[in-house]
Residue, then its C-alpha position, 0 to 999 in steps of 0.5 A: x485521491x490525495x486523503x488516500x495517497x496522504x494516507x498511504x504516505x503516513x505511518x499508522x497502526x496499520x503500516x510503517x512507511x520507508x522513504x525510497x529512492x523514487x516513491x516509498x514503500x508501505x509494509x503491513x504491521x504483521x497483526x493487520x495485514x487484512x486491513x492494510x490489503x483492504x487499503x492496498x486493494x483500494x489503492x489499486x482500484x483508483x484508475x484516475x490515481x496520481x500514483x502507481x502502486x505495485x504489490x508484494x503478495x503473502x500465499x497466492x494471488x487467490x489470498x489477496x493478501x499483501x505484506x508490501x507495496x511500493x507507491x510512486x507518485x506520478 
């Protein structure tokens, strides 16, 4: 659980990473979009995680396909 939250919290040719508030938010580098959901979708697959991930879809929610997500660590 802390590689995958160690790897959504560094920048990579998949994402950049926003500092925020409470948490950071993640977003897709336009030409890897399909890897960055993969990492999303393994994100929120983690029922055990010591995070919330909540998602900004790209098309429907059939696409599974993200352009964003806000990560707060619990």
């Amino acid at each position: 659980m802390t590689d995958l939250l160690a790897r959504l919290s560094s920048e990579s040719d998949i994402h950049s990473v926003e500092a925020a508030e409470v948490g950071f938010s993640i977003i897709a580098k336009p030409e890897r979009v399909a890897d960055f959901s993969l990492m999303v979708r393994a994100a929120l697959d983690c029922p055990d995680a010591p995070f919330v991930v909540f998602v900004t879809p790209i098309g429907s929610a059939q696409d599974a396909h993200y352009e964003r997500a806000h990560v707060l660590p619990l």
